[in-house]
Each structure stands twice: as C-alpha cells, then as structure tokens.
PQR file of N, CA, C, O and H, with PARSE charges and radii, in Angstrom:
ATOM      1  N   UNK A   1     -12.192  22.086   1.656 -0.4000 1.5000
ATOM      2  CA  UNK A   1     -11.707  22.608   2.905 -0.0000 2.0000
ATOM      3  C   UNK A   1     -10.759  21.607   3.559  0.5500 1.7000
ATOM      4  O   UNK A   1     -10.541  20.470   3.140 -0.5500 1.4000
ATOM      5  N   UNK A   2     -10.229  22.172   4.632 -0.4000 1.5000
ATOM      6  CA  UNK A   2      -9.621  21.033   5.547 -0.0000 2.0000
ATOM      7  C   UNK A   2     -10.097  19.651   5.670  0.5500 1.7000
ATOM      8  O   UNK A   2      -9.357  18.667   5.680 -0.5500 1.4000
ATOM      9  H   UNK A   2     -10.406  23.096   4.972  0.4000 1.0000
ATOM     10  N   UNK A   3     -11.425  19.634   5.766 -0.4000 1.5000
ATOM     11  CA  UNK A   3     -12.160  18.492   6.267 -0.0000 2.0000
ATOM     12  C   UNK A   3     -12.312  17.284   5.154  0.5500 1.7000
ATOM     13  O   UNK A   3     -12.551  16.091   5.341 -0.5500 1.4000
ATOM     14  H   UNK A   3     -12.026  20.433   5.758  0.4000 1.0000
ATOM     15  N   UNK A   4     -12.102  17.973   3.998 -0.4000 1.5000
ATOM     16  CA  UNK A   4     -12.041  16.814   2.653 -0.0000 2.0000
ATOM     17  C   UNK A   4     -10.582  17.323   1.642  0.5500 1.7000
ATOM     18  O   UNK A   4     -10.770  18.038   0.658 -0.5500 1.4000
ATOM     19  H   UNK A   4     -11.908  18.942   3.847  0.4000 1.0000
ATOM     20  N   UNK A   5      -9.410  16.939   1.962 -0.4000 1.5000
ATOM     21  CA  UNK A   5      -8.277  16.974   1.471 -0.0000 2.0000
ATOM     22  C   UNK A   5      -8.063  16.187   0.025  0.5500 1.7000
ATOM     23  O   UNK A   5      -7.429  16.544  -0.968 -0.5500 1.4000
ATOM     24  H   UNK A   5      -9.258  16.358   2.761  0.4000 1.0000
ATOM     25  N   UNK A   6      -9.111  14.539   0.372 -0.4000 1.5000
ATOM     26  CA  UNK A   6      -8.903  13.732  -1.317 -0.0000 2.0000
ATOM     27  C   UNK A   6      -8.803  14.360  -2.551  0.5500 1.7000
ATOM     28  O   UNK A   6      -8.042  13.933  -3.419 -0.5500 1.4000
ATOM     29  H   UNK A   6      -9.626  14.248   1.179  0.4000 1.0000
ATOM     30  N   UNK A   7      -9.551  15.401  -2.716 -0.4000 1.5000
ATOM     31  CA  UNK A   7      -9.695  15.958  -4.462 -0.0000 2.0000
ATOM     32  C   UNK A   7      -8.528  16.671  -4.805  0.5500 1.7000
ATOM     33  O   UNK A   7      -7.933  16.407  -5.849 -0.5500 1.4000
ATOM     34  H   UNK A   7     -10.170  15.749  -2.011  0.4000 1.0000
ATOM     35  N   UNK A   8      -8.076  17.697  -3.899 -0.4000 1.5000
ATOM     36  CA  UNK A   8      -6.993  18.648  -4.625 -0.0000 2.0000
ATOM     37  C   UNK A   8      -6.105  17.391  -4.815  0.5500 1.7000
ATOM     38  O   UNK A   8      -5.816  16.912  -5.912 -0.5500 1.4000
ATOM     39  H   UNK A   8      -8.560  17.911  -3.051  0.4000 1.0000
ATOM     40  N   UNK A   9      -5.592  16.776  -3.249 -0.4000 1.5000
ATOM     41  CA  UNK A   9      -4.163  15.975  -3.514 -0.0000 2.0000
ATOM     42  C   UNK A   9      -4.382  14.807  -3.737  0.5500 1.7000
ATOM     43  O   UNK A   9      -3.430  14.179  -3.274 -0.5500 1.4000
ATOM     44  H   UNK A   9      -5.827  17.165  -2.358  0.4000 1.0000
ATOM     45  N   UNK A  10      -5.247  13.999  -4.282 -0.4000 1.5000
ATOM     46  CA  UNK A  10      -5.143  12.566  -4.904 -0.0000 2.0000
ATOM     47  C   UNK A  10      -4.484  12.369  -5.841  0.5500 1.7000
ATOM     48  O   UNK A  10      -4.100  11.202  -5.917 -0.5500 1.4000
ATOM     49  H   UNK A  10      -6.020  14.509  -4.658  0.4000 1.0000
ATOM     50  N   UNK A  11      -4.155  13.043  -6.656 -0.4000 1.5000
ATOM     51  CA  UNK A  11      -2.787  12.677  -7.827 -0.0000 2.0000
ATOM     52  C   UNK A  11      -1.555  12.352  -6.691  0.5500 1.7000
ATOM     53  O   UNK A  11      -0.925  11.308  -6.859 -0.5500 1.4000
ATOM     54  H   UNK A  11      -4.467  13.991  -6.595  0.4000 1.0000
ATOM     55  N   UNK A  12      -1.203  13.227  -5.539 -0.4000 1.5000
ATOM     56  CA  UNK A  12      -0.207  12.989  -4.456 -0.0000 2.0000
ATOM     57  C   UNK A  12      -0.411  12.082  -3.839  0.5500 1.7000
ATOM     58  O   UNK A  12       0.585  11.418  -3.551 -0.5500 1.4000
ATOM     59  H   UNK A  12      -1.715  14.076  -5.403  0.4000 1.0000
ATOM     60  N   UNK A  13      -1.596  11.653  -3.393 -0.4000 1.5000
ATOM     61  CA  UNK A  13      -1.629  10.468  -3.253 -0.0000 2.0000
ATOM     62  C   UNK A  13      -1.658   8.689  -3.185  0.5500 1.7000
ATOM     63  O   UNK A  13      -1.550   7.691  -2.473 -0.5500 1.4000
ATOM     64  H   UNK A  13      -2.405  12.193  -3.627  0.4000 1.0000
ATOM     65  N   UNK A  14      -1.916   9.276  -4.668 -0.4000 1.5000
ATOM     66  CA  UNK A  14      -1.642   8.102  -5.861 -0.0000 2.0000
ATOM     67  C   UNK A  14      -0.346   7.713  -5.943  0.5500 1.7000
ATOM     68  O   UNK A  14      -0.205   6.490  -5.966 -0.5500 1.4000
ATOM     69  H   UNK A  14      -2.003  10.086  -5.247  0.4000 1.0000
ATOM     70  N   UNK A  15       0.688   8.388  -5.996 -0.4000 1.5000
ATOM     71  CA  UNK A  15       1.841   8.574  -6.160 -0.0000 2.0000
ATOM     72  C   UNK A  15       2.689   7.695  -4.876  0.5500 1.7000
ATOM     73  O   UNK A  15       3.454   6.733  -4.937 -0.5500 1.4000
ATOM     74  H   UNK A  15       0.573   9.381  -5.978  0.4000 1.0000
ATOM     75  N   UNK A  16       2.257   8.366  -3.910 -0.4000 1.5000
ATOM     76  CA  UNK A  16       2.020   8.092  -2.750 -0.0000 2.0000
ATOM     77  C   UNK A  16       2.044   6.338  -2.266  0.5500 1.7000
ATOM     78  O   UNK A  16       2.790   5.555  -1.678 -0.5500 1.4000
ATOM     79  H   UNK A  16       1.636   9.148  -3.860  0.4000 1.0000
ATOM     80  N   UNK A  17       1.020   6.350  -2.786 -0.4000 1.5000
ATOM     81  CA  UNK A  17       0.596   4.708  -2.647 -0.0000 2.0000
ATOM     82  C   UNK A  17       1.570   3.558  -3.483  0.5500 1.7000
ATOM     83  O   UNK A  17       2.120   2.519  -3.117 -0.5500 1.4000
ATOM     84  H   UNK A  17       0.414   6.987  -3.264  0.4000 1.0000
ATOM     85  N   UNK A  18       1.484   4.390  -4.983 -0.4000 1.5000
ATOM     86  CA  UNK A  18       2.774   3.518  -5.566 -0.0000 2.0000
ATOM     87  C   UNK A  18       3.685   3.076  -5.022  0.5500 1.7000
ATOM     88  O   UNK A  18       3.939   1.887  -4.830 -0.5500 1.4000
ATOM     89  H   UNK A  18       1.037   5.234  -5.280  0.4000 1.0000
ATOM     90  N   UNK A  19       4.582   4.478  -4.554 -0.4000 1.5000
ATOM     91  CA  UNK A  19       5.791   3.966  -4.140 -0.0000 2.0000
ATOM     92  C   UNK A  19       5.581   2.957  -2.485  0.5500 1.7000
ATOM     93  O   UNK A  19       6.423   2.189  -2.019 -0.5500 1.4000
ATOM     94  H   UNK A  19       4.376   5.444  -4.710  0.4000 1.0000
ATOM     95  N   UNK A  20       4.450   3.231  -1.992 -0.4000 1.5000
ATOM     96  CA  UNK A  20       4.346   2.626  -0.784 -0.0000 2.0000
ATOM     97  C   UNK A  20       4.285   0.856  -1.454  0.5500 1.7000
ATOM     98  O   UNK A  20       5.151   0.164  -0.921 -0.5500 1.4000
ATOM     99  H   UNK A  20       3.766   3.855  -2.371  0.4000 1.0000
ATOM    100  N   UNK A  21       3.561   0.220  -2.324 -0.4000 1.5000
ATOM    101  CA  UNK A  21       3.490  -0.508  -2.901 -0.0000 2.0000
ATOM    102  C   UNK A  21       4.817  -1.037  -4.022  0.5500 1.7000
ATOM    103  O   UNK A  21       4.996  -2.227  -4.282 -0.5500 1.4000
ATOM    104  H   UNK A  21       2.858   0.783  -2.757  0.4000 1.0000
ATOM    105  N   UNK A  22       5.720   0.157  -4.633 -0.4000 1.5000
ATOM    106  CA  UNK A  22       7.180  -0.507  -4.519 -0.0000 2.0000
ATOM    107  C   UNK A  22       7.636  -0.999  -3.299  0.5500 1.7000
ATOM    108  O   UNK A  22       7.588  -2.224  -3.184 -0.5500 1.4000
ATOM    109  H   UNK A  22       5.575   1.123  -4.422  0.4000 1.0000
ATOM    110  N   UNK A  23       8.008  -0.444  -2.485 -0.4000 1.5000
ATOM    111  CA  UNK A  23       8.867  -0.280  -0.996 -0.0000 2.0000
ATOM    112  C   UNK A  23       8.224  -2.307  -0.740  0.5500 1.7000
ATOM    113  O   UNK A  23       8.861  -3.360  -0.765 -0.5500 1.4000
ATOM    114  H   UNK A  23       8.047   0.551  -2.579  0.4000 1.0000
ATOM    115  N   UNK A  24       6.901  -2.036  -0.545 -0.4000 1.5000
ATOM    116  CA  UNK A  24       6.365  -3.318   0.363 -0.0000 2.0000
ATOM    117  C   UNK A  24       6.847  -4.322  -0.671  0.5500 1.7000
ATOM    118  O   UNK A  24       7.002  -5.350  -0.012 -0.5500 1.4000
ATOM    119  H   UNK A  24       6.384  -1.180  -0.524  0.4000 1.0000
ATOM    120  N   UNK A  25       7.248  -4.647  -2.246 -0.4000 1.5000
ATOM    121  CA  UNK A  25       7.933  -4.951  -2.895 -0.0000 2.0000
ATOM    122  C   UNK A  25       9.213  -5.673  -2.474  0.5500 1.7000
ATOM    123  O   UNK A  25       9.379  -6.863  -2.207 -0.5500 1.4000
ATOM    124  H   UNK A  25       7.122  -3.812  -2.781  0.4000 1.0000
ATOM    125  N   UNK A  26      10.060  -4.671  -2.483 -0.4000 1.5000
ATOM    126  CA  UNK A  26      11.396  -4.539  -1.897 -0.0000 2.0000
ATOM    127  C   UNK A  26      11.516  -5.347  -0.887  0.5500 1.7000
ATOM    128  O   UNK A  26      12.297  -6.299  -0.880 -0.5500 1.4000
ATOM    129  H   UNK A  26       9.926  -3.705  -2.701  0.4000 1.0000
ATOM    130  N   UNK A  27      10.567  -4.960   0.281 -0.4000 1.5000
ATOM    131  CA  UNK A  27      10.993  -5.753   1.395 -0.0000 2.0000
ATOM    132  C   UNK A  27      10.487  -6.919   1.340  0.5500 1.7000
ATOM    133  O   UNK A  27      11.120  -7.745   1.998 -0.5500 1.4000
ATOM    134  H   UNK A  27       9.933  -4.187   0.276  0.4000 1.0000
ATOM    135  N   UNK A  28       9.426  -7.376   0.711 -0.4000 1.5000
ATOM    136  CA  UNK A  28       9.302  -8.716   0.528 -0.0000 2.0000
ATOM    137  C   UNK A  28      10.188  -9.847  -0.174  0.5500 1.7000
ATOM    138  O   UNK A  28      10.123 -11.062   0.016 -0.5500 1.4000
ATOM    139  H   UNK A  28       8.911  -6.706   0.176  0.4000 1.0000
ATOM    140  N   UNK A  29      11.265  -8.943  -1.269 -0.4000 1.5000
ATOM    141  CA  UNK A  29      12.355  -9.464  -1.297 -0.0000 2.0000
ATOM    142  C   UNK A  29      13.690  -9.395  -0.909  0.5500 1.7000
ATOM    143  O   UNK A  29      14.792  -9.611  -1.411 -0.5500 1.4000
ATOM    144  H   UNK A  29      11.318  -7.957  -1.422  0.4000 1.0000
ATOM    145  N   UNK A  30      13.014  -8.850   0.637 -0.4000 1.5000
ATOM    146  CA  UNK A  30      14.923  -8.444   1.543 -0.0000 2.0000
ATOM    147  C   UNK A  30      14.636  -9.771   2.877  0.5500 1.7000
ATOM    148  O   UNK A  30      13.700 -10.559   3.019 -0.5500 1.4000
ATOM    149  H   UNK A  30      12.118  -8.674   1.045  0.4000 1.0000
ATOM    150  N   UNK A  31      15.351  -9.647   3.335 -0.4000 1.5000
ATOM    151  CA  UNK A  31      15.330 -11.034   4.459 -0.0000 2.0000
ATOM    152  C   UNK A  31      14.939 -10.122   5.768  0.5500 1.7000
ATOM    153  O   UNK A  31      15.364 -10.594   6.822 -0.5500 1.4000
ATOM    154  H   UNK A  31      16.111  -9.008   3.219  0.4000 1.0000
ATOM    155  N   UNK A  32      14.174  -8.850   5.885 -0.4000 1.5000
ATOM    156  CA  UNK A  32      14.055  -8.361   6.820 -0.0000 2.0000
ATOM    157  C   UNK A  32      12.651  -9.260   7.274  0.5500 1.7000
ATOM    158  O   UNK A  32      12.003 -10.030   6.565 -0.5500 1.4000
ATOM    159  H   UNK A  32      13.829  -8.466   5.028  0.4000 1.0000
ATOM    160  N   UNK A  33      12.357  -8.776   9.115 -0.4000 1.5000
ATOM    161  CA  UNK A  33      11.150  -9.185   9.684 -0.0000 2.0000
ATOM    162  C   UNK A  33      10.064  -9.260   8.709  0.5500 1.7000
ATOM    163  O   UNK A  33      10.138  -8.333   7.902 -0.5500 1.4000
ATOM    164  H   UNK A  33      12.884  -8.151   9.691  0.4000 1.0000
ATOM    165  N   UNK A  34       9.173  -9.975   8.529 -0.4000 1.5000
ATOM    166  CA  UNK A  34       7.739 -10.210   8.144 -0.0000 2.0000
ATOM    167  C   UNK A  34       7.135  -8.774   8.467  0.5500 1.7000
ATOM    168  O   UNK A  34       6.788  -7.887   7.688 -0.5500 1.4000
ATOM    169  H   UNK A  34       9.113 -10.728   9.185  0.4000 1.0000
ATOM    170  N   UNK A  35       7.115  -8.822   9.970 -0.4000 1.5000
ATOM    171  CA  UNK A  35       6.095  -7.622  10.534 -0.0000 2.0000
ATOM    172  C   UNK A  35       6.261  -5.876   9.732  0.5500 1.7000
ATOM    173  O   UNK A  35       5.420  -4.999   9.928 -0.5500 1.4000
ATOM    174  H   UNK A  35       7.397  -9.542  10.603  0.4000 1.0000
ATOM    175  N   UNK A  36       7.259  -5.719   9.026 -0.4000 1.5000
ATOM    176  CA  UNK A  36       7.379  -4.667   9.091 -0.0000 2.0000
ATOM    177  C   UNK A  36       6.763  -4.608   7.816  0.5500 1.7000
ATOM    178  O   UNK A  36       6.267  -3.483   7.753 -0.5500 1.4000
ATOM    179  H   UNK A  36       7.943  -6.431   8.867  0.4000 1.0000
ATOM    180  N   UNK A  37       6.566  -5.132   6.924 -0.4000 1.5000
ATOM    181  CA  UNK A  37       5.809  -5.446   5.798 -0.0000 2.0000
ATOM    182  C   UNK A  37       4.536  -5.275   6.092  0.5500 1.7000
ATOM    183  O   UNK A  37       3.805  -4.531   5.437 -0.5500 1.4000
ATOM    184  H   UNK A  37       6.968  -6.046   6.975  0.4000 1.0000
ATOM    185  N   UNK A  38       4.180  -5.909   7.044 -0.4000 1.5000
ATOM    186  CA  UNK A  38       2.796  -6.238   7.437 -0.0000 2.0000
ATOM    187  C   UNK A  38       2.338  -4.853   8.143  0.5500 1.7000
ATOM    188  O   UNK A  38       1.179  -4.711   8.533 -0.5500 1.4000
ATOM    189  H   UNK A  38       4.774  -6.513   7.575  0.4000 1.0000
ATOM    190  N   UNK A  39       3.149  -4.016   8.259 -0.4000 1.5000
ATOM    191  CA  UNK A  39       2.769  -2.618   8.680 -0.0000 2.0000
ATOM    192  C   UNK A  39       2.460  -1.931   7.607  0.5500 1.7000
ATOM    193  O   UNK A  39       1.434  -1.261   7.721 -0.5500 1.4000
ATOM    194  H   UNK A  39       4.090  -4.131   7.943  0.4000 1.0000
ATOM    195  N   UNK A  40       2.949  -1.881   6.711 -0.4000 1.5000
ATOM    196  CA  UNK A  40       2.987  -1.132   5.315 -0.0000 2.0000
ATOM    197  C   UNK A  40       2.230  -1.639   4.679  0.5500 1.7000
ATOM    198  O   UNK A  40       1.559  -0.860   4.003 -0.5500 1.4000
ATOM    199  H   UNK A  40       3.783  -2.425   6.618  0.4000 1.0000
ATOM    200  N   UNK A  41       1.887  -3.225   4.516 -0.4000 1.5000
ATOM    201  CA  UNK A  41       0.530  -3.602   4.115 -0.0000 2.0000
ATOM    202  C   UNK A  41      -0.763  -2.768   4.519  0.5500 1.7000
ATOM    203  O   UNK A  41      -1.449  -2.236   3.646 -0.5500 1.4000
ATOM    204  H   UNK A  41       2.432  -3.858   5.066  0.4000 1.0000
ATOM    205  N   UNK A  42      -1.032  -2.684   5.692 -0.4000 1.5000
ATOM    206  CA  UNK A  42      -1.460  -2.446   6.053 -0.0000 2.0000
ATOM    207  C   UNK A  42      -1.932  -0.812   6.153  0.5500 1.7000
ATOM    208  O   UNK A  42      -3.114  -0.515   6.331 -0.5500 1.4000
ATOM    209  H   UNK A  42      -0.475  -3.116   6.401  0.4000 1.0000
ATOM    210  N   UNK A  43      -0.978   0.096   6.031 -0.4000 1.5000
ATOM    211  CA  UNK A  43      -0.992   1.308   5.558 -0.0000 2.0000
ATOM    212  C   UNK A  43      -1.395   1.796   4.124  0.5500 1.7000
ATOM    213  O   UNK A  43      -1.845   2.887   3.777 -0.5500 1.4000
ATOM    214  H   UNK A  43      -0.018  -0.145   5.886  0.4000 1.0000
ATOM    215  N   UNK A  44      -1.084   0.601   3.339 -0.4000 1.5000
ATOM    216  CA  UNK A  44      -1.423   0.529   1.467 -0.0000 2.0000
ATOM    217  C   UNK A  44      -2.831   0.605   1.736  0.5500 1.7000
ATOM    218  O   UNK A  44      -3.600   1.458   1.293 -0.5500 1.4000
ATOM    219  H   UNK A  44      -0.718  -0.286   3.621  0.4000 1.0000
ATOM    220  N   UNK A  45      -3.214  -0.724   2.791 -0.4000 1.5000
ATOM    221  CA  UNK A  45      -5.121  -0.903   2.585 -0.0000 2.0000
ATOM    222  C   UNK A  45      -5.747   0.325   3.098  0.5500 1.7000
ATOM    223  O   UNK A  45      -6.614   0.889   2.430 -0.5500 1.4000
ATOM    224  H   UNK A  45      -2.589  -1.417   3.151  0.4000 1.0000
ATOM    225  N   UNK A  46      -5.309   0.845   4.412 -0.4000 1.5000
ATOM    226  CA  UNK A  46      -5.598   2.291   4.647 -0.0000 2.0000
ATOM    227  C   UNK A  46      -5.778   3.375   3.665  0.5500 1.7000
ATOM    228  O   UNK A  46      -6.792   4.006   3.369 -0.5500 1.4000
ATOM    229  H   UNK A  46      -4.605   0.387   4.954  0.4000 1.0000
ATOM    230  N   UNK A  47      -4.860   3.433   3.331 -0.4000 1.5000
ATOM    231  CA  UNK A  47      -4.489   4.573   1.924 -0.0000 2.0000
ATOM    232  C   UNK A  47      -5.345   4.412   0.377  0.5500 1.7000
ATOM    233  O   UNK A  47      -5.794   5.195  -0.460 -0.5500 1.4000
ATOM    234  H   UNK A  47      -4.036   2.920   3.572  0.4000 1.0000
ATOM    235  N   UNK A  48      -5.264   2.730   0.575 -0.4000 1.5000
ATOM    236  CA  UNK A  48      -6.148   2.686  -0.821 -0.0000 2.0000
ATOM    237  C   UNK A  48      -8.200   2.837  -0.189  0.5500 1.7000
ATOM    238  O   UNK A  48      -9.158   3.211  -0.865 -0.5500 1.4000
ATOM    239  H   UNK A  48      -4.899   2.094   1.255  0.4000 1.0000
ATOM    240  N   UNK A  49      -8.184   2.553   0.711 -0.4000 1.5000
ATOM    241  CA  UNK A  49      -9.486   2.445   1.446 -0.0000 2.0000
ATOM    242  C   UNK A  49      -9.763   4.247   1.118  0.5500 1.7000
ATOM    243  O   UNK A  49     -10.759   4.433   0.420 -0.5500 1.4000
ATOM    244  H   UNK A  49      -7.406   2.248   1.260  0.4000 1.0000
ATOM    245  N   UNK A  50      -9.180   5.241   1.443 -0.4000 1.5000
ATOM    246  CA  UNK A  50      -9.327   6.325   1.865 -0.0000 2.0000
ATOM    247  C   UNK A  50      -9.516   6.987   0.566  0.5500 1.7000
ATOM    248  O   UNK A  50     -10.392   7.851   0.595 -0.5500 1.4000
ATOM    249  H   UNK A  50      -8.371   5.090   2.011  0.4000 1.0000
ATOM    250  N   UNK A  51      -8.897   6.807  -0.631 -0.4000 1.5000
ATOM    251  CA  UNK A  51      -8.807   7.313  -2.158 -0.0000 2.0000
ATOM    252  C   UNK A  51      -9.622   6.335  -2.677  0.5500 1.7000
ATOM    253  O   UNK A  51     -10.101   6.587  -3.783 -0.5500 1.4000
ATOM    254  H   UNK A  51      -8.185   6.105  -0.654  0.4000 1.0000
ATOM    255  N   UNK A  52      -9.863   5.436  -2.240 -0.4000 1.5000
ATOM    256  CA  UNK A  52     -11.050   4.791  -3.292 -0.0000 2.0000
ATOM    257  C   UNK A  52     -10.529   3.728  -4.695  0.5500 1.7000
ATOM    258  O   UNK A  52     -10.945   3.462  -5.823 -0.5500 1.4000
ATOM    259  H   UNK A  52      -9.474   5.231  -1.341  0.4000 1.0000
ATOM    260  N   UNK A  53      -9.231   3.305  -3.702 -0.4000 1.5000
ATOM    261  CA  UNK A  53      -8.852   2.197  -4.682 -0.0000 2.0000
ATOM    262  C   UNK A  53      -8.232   1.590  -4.215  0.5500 1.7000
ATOM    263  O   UNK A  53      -7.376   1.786  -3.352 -0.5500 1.4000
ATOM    264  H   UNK A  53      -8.893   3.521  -2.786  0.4000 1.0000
ATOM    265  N   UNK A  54      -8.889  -0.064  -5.193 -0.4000 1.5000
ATOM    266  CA  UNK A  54      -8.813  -1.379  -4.418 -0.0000 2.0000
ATOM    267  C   UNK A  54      -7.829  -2.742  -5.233  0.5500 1.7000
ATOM    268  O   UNK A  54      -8.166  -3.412  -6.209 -0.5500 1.4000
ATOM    269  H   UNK A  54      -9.584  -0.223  -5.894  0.4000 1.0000
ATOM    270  N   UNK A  55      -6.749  -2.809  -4.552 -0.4000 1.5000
ATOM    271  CA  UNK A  55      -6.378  -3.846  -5.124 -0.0000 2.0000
ATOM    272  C   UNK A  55      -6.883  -4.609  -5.319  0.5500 1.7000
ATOM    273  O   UNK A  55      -7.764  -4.861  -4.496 -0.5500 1.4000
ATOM    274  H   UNK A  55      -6.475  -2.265  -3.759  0.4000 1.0000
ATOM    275  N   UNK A  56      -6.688  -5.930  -6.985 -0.4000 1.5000
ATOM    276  CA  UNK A  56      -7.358  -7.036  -7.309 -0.0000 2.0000
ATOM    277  C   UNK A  56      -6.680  -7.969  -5.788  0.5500 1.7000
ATOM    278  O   UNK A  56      -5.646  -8.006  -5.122 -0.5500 1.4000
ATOM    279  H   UNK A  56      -5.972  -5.725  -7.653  0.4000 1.0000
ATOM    280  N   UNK A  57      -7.953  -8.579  -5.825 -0.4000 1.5000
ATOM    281  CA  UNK A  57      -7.340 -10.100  -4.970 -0.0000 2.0000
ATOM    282  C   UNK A  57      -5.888 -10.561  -4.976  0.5500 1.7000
ATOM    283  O   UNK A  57      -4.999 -10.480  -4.128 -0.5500 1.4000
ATOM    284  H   UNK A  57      -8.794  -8.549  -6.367  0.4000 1.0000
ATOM    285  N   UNK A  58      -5.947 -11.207  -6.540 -0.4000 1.5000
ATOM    286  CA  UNK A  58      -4.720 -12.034  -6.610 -0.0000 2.0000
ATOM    287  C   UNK A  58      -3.245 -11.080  -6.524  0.5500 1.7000
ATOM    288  O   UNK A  58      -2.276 -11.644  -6.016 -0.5500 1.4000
ATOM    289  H   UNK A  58      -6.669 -11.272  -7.228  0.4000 1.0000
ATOM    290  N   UNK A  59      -3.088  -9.753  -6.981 -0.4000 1.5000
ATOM    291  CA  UNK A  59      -1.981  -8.908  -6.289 -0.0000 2.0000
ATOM    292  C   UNK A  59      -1.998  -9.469  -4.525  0.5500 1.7000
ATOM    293  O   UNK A  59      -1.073  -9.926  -3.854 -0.5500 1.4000
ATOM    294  H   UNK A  59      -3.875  -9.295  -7.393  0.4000 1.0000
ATOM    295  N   UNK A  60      -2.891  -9.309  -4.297 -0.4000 1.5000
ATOM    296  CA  UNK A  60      -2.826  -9.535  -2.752 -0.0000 2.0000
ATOM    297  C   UNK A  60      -2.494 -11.277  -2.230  0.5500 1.7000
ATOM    298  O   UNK A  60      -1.754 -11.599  -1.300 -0.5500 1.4000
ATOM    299  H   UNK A  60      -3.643  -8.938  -4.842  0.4000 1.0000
ATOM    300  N   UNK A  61      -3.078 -11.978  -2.903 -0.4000 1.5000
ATOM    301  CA  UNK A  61      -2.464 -13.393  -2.418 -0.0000 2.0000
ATOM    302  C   UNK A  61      -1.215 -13.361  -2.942  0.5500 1.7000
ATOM    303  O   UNK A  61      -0.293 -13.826  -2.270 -0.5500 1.4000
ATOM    304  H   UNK A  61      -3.679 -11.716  -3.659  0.4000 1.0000
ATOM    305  N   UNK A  62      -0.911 -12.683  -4.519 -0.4000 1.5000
ATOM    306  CA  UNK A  62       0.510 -12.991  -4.498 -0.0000 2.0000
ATOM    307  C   UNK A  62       1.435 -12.661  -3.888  0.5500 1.7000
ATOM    308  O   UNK A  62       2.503 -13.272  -3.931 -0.5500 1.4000
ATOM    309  H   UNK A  62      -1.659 -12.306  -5.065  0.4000 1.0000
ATOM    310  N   UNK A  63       1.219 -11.585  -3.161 -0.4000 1.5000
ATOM    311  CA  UNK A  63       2.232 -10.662  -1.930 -0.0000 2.0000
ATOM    312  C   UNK A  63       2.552 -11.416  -0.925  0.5500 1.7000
ATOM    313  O   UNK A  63       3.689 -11.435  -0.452 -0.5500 1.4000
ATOM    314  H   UNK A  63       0.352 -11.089  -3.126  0.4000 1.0000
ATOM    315  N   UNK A  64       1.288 -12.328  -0.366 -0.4000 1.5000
ATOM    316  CA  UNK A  64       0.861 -13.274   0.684 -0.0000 2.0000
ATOM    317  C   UNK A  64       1.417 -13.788   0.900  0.5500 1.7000
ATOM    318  O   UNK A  64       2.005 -14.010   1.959 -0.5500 1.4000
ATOM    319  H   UNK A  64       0.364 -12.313  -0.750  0.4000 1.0000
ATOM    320  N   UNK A  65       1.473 -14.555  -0.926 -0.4000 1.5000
ATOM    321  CA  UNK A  65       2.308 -15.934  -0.745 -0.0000 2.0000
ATOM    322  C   UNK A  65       4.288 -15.416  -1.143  0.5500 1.7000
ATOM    323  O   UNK A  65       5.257 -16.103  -1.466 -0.5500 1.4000
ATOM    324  H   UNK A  65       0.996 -14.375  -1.786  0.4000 1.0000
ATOM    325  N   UNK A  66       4.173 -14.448  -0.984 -0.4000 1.5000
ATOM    326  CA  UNK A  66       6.083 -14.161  -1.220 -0.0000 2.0000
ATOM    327  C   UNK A  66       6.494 -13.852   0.305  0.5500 1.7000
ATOM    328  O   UNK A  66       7.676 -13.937   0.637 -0.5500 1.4000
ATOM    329  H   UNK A  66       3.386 -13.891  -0.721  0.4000 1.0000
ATOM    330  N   UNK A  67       5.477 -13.485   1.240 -0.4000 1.5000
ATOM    331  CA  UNK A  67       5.741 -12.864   2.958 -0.0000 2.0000
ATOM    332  C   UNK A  67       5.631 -14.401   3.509  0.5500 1.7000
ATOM    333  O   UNK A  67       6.114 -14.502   4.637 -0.5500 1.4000
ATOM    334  H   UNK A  67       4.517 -13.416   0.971  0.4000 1.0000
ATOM    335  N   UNK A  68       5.154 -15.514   3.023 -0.4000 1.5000
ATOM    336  CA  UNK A  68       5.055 -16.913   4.071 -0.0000 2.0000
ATOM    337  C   UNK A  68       6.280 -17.488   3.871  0.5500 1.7000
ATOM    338  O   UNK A  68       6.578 -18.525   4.463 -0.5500 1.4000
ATOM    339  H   UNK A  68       4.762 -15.432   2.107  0.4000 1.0000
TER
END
C-alpha cells in the first residue's frame, strides 16, 4: 500500500542512490562548497538507512578524507 512503498520501487531506488553516490563523487572532485556535499551525504545515509543498505566504513572515510 501507500504506507510501505520499499518493495515495488527498490530496484528505483537503488538506482536512485547510485547515481546520488556518483553526483557526491563529482562534487567532491569540483572546488564547489563542502556543505553541499555534506547535504547529499547525508541524503545517501537517509536513503541507504530506509532500503536497508549500508555502506562499508572505509567508502565512507575515504569520501571524508577527499571533502577535508
């Protein structure tokens, strides 16, 4: 029903997340603000929190250490 959307569209969402996870990519290698990264980070952990998948650690420190 409305109330549980994950099953039909999680392939869309998967998809979804990728490219959200290219993009945060990208901008970690453009000279734009930090913060706006850190929004989209932040939307990835949302998104992966919600579908039930979790980036390894070290993806995540390595992102870390390319945004300092």
């Amino acid at each position: 029903m409305a109330t549980d959307p994950f099953p039909i569209g999680e392939d869309l969402l998967r998809q979804a997340l990728t490219q959200m996870q290219s993009a945060l990519e990208l901008l970690d290698r453009s000279e734009v603000s930090a913060h706006i990264g850190a929004h989209l980070d932040l939307a990835i952990c949302e998104l992966e929190s919600a579908i039930g998948v979790a980036s390894a650690p070290q993806d995540r420190a390595a992102l870390a250490s390319r945004t300092s």
